[in-house]
C-alpha distance (Angstrom), angle and dihedral (degrees) to the residues before:
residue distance angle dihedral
X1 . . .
X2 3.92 . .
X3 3.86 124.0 .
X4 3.83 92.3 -100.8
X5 3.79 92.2 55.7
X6 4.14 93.0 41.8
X7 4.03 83.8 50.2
X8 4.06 88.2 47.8
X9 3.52 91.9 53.4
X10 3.48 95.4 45.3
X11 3.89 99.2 53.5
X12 3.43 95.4 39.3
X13 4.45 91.7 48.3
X14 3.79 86.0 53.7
X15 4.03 110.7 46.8
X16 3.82 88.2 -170.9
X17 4.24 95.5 71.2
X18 3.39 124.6 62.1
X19 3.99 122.8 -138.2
X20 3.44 90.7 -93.7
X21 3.76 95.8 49.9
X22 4.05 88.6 55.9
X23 3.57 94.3 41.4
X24 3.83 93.0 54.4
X25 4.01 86.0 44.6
X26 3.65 99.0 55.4
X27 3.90 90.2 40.7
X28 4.00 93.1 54.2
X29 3.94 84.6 55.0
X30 2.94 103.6 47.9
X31 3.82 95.3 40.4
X32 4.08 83.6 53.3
X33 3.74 89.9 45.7
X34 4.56 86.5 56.2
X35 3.56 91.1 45.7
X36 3.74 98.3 46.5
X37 3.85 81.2 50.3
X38 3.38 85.1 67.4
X39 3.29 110.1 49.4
X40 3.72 106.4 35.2
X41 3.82 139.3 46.9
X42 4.51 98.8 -112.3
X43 3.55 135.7 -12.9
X44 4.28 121.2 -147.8
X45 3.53 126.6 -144.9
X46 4.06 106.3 -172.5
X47 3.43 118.7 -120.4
X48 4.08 90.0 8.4
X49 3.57 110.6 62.7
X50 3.81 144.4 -105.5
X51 3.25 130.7 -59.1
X52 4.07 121.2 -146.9
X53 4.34 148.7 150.8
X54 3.53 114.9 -112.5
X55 3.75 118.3 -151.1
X56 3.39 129.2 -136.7
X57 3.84 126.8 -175.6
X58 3.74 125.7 -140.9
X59 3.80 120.0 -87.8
X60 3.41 151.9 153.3
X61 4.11 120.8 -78.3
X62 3.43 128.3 179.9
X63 4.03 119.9 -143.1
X64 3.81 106.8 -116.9
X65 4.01 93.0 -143.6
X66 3.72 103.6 39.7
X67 4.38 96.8 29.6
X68 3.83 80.1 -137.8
X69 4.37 113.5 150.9
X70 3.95 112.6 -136.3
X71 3.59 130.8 148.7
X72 3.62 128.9 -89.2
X73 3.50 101.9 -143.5
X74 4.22 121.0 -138.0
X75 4.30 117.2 -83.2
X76 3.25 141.0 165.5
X77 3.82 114.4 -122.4
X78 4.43 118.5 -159.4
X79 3.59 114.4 -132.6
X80 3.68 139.0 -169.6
X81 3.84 122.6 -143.7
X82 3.86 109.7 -163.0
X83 3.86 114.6 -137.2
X84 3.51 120.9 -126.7
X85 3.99 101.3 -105.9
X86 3.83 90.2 49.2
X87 4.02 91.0 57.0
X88 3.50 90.9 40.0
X89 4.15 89.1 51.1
X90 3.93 86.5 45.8
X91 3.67 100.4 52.1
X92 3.93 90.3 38.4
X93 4.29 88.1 52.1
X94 3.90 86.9 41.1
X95 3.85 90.2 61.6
């Protein structure tokens, strides 16, 4: 599901807000969500998962065409840790 669709389904689930209204809704938390990624070490959602940075140090890679050696420089990578009740609901819908 994209943001459009989640905002869809939100706005038309609750009769009371507009498009707009869940559009601006799902942007604040998820703008929230970035920034907290920033400052802190994990967020939790219950019953979804956790939401953290990976780190990963410099080192050296080699290019799989050319076999040339450069460095891979440091980055942060997101990740997404699903909670136990959402991959128990996914295997369960799966089957």
């Amino acid at each position: 599901m994209i943001c459009a669709e989640l905002i869809e389904k939100l706005a038309s689930s609750q009769s009371k807000y507009s498009q707009l209204d869940a559009g601006l809704s799902v942007h604040k938390i998820l703008e929230g969500m970035s920034e907290t990624r920033l400052n802190g070490p994990q967020d939790e959602v219950k019953g979804f998962g956790s939401l953290g940075l990976n780190f990963n140090p410099s080192r050296i890679g080699c290019h799989s065409k050319s076999e040339t050696k450069g460095d891979v420089t440091v980055k942060h990578a997101p990740f997404i840790g699903a909670a136990k009740e959402l991959r128990v609901w996914l295997d369960a819908s799966r089957k």
